[in-house]
MARBA-3410 file (N, C-alpha, C, O; in Angstrom, 1 decimal):
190
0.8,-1.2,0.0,0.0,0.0,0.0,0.9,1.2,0.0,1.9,1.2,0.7 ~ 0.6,2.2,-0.7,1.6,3.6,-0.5,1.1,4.3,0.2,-0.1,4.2,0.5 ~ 2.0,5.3,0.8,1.5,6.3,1.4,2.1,7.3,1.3,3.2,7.2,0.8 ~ 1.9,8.5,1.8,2.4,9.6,1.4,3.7,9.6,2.9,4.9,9.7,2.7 ~ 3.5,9.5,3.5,4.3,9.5,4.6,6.1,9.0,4.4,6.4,8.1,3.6
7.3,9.8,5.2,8.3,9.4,4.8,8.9,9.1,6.3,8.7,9.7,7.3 ~ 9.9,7.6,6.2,10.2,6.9,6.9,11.7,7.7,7.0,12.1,8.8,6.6 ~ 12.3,6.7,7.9,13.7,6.9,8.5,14.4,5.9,8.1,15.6,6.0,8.4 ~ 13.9,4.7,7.4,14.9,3.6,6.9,14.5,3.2,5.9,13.4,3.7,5.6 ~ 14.9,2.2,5.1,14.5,1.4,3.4,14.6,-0.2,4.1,15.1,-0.5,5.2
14.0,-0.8,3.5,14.3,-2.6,3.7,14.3,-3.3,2.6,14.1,-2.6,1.6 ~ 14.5,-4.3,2.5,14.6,-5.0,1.6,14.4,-6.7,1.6,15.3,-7.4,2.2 ~ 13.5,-7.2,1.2,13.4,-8.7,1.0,13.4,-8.8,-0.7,12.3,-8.8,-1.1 ~ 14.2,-8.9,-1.4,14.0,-9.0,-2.8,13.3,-8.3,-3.4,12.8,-7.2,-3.0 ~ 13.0,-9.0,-4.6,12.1,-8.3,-5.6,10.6,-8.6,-5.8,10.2,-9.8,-5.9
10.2,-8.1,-5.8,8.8,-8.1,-5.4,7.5,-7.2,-6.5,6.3,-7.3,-6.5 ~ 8.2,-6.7,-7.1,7.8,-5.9,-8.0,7.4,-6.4,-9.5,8.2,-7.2,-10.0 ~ 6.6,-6.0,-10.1,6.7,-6.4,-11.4,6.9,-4.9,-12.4,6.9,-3.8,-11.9 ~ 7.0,-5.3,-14.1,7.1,-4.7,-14.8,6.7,-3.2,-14.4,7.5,-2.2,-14.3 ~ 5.2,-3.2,-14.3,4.7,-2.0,-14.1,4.5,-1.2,-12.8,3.7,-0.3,-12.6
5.8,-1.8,-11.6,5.8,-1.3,-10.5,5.0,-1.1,-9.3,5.1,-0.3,-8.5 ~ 3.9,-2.4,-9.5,3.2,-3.0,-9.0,3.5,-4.1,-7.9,4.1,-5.1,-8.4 ~ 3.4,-4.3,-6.4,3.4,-5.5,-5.8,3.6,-6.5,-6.5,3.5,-6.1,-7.6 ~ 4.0,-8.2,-6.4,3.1,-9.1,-6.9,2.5,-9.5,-5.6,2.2,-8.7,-4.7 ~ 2.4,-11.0,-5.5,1.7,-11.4,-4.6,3.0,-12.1,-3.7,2.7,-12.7,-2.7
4.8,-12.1,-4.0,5.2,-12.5,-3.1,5.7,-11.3,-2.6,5.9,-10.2,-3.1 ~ 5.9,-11.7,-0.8,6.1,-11.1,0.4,7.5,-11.2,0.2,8.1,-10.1,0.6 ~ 8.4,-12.1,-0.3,9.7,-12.4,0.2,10.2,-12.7,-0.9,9.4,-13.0,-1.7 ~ 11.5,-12.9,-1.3,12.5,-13.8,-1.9,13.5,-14.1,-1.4,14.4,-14.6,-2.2 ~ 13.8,-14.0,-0.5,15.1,-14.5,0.7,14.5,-14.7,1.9,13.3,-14.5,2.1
15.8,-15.1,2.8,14.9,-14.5,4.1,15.8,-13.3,4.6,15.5,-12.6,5.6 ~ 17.0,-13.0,3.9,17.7,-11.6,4.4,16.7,-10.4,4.9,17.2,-9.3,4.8 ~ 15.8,-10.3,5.3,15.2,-9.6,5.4,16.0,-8.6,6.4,16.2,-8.9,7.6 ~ 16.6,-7.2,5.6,17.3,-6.2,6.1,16.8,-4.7,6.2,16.2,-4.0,5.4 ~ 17.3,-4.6,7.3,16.7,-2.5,6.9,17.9,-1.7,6.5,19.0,-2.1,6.7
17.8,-0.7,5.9,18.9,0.0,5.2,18.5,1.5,5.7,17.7,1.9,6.5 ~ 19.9,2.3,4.7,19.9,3.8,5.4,19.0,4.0,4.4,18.5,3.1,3.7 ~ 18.7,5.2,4.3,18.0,5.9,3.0,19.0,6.8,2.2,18.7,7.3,1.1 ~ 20.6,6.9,3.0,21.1,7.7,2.1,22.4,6.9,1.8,23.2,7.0,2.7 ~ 22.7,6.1,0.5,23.9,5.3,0.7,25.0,6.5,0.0,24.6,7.0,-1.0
25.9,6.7,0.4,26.9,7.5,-0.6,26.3,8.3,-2.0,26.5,8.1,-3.2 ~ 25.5,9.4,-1.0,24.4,10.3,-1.9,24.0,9.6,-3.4,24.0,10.3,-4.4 ~ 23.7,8.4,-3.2,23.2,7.6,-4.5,21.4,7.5,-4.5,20.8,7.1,-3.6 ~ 21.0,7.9,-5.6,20.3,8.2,-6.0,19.2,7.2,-7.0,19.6,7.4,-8.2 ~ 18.1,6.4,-7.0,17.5,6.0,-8.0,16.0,5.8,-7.8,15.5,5.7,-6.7
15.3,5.7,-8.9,13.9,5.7,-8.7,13.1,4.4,-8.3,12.9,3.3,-8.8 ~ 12.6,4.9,-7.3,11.5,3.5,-6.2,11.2,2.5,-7.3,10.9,2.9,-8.4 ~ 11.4,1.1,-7.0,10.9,0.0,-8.0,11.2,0.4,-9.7,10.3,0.5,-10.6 ~ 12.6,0.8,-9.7,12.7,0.4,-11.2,14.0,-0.6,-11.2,15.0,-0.7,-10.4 ~ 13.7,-1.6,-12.6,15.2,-2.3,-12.4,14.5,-3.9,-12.1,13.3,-4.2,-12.2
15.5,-4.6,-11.8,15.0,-5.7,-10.9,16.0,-6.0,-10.5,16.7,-6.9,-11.0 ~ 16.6,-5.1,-9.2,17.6,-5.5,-9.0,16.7,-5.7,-6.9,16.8,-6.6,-6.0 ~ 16.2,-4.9,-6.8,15.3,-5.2,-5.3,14.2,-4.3,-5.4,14.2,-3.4,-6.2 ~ 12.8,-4.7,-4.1,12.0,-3.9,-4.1,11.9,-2.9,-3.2,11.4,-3.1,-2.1 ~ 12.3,-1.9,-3.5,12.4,-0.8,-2.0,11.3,-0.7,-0.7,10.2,-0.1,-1.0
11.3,-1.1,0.4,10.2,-1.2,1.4,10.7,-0.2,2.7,11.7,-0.5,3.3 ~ 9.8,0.9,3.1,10.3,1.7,3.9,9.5,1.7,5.3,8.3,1.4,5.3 ~ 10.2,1.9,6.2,9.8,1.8,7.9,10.0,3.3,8.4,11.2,3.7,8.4 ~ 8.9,4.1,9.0,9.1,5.0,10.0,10.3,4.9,11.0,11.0,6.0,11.1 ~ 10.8,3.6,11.8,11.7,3.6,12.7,12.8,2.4,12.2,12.9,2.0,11.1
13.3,2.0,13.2,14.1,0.7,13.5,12.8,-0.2,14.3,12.5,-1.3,13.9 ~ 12.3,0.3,15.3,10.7,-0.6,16.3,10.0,-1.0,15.2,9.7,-2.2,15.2 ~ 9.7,-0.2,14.1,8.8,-0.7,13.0,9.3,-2.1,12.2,8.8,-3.3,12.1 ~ 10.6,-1.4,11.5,11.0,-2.5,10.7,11.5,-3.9,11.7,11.1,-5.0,11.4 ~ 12.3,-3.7,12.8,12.0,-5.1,14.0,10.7,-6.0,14.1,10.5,-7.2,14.3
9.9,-5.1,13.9,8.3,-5.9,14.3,8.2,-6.3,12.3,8.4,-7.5,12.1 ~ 7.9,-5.7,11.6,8.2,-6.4,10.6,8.8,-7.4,10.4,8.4,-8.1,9.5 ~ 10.0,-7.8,11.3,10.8,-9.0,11.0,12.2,-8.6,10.1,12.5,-9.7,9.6 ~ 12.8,-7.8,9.9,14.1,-6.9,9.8,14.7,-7.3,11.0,14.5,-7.8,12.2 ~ 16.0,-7.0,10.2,17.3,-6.6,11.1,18.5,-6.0,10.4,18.9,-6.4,9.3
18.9,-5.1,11.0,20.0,-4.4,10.5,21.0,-4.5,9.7,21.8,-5.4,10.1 ~ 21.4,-3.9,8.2,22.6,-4.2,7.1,23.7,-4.5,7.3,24.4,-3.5,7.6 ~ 24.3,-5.5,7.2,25.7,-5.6,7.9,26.8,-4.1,6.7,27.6,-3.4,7.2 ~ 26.4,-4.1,5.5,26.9,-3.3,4.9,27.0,-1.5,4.8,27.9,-0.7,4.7 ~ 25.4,-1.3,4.8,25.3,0.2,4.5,25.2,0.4,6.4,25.7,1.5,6.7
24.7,-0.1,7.4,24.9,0.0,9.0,25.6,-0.7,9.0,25.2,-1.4,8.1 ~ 26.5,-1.0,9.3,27.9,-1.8,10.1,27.8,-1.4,11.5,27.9,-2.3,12.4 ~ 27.6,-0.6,11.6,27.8,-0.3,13.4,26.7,-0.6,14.2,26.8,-0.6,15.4 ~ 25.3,-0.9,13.5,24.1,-1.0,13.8,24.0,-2.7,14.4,23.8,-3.2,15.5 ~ 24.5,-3.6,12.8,24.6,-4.6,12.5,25.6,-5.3,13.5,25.4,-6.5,13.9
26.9,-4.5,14.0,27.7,-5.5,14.6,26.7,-5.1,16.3,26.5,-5.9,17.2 ~ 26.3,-3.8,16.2,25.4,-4.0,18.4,24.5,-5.0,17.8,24.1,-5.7,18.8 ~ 24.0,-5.4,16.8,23.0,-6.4,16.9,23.3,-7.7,16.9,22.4,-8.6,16.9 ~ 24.5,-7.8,16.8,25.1,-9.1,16.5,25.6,-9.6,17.9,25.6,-10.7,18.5 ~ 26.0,-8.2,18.1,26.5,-8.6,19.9,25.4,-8.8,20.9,25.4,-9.5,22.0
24.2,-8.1,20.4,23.0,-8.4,21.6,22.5,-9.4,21.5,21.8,-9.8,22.4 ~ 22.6,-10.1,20.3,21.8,-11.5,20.0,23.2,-12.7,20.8,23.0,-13.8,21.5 ~ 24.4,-12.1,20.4,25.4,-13.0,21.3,25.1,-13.2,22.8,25.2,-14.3,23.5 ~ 24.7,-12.0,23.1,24.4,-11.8,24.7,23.3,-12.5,25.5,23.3,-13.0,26.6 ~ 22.3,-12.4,24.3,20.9,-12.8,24.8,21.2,-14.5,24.6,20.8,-15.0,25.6
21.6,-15.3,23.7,21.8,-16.8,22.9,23.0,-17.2,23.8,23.0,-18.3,24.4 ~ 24.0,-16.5,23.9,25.1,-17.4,24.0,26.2,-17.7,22.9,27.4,-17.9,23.1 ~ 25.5,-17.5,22.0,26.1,-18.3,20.5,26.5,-16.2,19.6,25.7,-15.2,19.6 ~ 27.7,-16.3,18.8,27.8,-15.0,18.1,27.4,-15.7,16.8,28.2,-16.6,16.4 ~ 26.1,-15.4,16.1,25.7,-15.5,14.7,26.7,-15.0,13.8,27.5,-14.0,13.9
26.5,-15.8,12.7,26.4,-14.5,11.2,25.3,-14.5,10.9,24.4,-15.1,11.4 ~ 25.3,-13.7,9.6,23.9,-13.0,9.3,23.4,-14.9,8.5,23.4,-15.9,9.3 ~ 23.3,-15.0,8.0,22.3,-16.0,7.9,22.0,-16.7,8.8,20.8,-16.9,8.6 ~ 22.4,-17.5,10.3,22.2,-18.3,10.8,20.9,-17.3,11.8,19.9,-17.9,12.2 ~ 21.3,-15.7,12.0,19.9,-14.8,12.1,18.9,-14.9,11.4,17.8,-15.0,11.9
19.0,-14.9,10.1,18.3,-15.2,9.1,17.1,-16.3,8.9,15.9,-16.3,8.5 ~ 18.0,-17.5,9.6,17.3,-18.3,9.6,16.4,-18.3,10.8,15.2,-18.5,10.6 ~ 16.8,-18.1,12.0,15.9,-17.9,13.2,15.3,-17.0,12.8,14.4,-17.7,12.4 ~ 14.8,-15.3,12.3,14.1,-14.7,12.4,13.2,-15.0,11.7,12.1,-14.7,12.1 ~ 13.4,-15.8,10.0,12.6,-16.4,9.3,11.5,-16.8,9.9,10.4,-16.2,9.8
11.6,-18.0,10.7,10.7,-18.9,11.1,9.9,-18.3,12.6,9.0,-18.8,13.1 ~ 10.7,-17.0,13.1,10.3,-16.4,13.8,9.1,-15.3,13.8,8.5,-14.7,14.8 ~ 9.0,-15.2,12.4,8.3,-13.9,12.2,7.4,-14.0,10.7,7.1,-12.9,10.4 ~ 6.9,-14.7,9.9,6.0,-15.9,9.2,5.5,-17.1,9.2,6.4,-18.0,9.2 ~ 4.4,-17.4,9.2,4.3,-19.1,9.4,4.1,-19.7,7.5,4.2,-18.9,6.5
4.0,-21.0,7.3,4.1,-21.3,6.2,3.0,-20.6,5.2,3.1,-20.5,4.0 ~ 1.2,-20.0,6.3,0.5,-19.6,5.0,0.9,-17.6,4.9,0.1,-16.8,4.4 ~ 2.1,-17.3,5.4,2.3,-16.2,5.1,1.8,-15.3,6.5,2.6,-14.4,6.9 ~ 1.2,-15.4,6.9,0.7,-14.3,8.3,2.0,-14.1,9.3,3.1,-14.6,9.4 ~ 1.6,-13.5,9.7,2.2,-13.0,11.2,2.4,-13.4,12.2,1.3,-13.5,12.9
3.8,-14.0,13.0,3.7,-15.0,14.1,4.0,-13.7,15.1,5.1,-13.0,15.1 ~ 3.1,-13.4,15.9,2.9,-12.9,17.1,2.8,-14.0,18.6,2.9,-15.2,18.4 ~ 2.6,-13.6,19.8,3.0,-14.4,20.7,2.2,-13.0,22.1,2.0,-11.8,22.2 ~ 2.1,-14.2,23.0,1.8,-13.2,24.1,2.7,-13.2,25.3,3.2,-14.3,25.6 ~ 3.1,-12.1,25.9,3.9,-11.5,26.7,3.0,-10.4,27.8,2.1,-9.5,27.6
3.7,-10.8,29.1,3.2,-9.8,30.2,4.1,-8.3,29.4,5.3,-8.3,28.9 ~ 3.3,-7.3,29.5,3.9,-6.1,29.1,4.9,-5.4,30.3,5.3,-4.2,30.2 ~ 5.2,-6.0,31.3,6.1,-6.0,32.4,7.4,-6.6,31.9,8.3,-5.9,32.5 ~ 7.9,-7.3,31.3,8.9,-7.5,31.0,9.3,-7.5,29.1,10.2,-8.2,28.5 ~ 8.6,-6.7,28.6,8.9,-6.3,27.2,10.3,-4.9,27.1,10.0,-3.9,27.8
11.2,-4.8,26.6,12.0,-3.9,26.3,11.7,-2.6,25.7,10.8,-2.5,24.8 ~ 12.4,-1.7,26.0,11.9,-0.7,24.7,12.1,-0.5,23.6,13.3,-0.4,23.4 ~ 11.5,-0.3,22.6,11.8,-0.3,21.3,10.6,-1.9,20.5,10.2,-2.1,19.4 ~ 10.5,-2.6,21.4,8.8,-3.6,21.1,7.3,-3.0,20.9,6.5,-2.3,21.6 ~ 7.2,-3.5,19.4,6.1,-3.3,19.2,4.7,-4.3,19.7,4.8,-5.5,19.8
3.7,-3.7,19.9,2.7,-4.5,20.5,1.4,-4.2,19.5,1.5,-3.5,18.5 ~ 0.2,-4.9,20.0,-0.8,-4.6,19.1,-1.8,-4.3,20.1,-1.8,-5.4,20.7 ~ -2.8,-3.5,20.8,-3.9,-3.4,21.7,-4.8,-3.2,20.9,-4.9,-2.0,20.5 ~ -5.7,-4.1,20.5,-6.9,-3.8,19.7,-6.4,-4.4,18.1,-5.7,-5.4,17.7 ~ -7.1,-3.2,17.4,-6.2,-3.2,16.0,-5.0,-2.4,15.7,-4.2,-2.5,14.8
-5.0,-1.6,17.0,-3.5,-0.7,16.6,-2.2,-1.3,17.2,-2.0,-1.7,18.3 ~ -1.3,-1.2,16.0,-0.2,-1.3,17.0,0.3,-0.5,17.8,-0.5,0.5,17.9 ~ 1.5,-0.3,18.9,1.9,0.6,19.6,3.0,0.3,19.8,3.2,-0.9,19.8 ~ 3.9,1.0,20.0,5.6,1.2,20.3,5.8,1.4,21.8,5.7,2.5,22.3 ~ 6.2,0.4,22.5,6.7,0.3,23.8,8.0,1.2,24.0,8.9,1.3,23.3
7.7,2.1,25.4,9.1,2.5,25.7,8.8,2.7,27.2,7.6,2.9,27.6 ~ 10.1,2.5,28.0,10.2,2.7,29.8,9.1,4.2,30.1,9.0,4.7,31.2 ~ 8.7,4.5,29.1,7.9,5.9,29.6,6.7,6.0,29.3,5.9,6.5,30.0 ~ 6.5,5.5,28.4,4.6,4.5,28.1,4.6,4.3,26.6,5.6,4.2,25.9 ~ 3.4,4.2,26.3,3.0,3.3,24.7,2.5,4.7,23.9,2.0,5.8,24.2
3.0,4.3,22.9,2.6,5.2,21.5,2.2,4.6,20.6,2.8,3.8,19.9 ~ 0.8,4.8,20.3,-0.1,3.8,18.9,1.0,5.2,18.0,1.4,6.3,18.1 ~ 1.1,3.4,16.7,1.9,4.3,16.1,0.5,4.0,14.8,-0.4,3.2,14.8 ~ 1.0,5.3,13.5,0.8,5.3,12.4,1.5,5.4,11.6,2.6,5.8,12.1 ~ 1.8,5.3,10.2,2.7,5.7,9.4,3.5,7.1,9.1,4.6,7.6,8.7
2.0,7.6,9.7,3.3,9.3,9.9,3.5,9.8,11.2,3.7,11.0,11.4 ~ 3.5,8.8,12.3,4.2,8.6,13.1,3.7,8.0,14.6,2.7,7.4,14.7 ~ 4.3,8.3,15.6,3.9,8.2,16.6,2.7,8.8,17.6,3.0,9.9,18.1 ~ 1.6,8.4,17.9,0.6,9.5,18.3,0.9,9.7,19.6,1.8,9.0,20.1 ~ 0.3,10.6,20.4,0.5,10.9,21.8,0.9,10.2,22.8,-0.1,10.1,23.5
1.6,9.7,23.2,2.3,8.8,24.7,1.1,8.8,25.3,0.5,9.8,25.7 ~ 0.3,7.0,25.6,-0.8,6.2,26.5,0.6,6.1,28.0,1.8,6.0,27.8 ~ -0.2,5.9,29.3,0.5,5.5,29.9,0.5,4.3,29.9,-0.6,3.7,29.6 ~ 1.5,3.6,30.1,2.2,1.8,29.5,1.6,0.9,30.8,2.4,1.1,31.7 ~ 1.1,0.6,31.1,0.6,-0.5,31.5,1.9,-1.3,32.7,3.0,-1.6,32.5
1.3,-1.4,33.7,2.3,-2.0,35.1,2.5,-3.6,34.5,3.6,-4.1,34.4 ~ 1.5,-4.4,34.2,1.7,-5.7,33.7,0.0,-5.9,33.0,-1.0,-5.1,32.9 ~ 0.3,-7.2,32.6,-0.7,-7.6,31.8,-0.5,-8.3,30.3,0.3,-7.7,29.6 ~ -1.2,-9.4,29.7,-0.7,-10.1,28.8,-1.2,-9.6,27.7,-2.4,-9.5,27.4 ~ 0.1,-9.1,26.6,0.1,-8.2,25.8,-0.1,-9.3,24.4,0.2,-10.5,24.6
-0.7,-8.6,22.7,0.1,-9.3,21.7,1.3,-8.9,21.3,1.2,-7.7,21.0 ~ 2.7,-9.6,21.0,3.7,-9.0,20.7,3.9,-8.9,19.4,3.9,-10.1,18.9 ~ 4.2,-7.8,18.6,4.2,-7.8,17.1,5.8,-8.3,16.7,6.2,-9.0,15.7 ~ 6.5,-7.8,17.6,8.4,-7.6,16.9,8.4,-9.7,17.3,8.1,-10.6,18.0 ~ 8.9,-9.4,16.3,9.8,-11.1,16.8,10.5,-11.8,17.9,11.4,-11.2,18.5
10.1,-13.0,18.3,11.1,-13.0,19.8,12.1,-12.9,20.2,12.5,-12.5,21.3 ~ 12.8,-13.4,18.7,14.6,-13.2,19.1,15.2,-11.7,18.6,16.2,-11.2,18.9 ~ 14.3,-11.4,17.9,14.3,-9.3,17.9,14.1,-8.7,19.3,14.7,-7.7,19.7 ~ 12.8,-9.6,20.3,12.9,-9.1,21.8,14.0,-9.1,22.6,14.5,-8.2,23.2 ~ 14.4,-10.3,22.4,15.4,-10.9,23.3,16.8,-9.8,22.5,17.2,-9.2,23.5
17.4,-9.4,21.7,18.0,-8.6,20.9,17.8,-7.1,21.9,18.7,-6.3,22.3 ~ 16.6,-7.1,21.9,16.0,-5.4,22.3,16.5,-5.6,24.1,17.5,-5.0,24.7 ~ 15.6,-6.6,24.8,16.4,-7.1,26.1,17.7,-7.0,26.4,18.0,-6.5,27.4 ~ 18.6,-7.3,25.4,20.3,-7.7,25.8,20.4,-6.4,25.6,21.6,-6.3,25.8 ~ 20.0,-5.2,25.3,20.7,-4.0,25.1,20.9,-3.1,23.6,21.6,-2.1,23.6
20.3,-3.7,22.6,20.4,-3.1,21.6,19.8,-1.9,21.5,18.6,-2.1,21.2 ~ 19.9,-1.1,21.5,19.0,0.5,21.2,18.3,0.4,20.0,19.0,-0.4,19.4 ~ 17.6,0.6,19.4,16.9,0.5,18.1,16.7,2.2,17.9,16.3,2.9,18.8 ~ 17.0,2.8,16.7,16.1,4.2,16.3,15.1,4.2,16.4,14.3,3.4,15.9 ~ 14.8,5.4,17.3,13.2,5.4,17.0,12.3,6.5,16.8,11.6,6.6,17.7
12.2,7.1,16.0,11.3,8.0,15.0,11.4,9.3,16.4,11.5,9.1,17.6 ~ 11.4,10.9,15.8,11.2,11.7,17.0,9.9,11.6,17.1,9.7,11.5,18.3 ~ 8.8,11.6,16.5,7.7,11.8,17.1,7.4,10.7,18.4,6.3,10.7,18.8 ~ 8.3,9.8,19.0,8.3,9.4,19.6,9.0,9.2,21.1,8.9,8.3,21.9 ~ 9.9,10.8,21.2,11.2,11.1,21.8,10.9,12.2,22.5,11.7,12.9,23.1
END
């Protein structure tokens, strides 16, 4: 769906696009599923032409996490290696990017394509987790909840002492957010 609204990062799962710069009907063609900067070495080209990937953009870093993203080892390097180290932290084990890949995969689609969400006391969620109360999502932080929209964060709800939330971000993106990763997170939410 487009919208007029402008993000803070690009993503990318393949190509996704057809001829006339249209969706198709696949979600994915890897499971690299990565977020990017929006400005690589002031390079420049137009959304969905080519077939070289399909451009997919996120308001924050909370967004594209709950999407099932994780940071570019190439255009973020610095992003990519705190995230490498927080999943070290939280696991035990220091990944490379596919062996993430592979966990987040299965962590964050089931085989008919939906959304693997999960329930969590909202007492022990990190900041930078996305949640869903109702139909809206919202952006958790130590200071309360923000239903978010695409043009951004709406007014700060106070967050909830405990209670069993649905969790949108993936679990081992929680557990990531847990060990200390900071995630960007949009100012309308700051």
């Amino acid at each position: 769906m487009a919208i007029a609204a402008r993000g803070t990062l690009t993503g990318n799962r393949g190509i996704l696009h057809g001829q006339t710069r249209e969706l198709g009907s696949a979600r994915w063609t890897h499971k690299a599923w990565i977020c990017c900067t929006l400005d690589w070495q002031g390079r420049k080209r137009a959304v969905m032409t080519g077939r070289n990937w399909t451009e997919l953009f996120f308001l924050d870093e909370a967004v594209a996490f709950a999407a099932g993203h994780r940071p570019c080892g190439y255009c973020r390097r610095a992003a990519y290696t705190c995230f490498v180290d927080a999943w070290e932290s939280a696991t035990g084990q220091r990944p490379k990017a596919p062996d993430m890949d592979r966990v987040l995969h299965s962590a964050r689609v089931r085989r008919d394509r939906s959304q693997v969400t999960f329930e969590r006391d909202i007492s022990t969620l990190p900041d930078g987790t996305m949640i869903q109360i109702g139909a809206q999502p919202h952006l958790v932080m130590s200071k309360g909840i923000y239903p978010y929209i695409p043009d951004g964060y709406q007014a700060k709800l106070t967050r909830p002492t405990a209670g069993s939330v649905t969790v949108l971000t993936p679990a081992p993106s929680v557990a990531v957010l847990a060990a200390g990763y900071a995630p960007v997170i949009h100012k309308s939410a700051v």
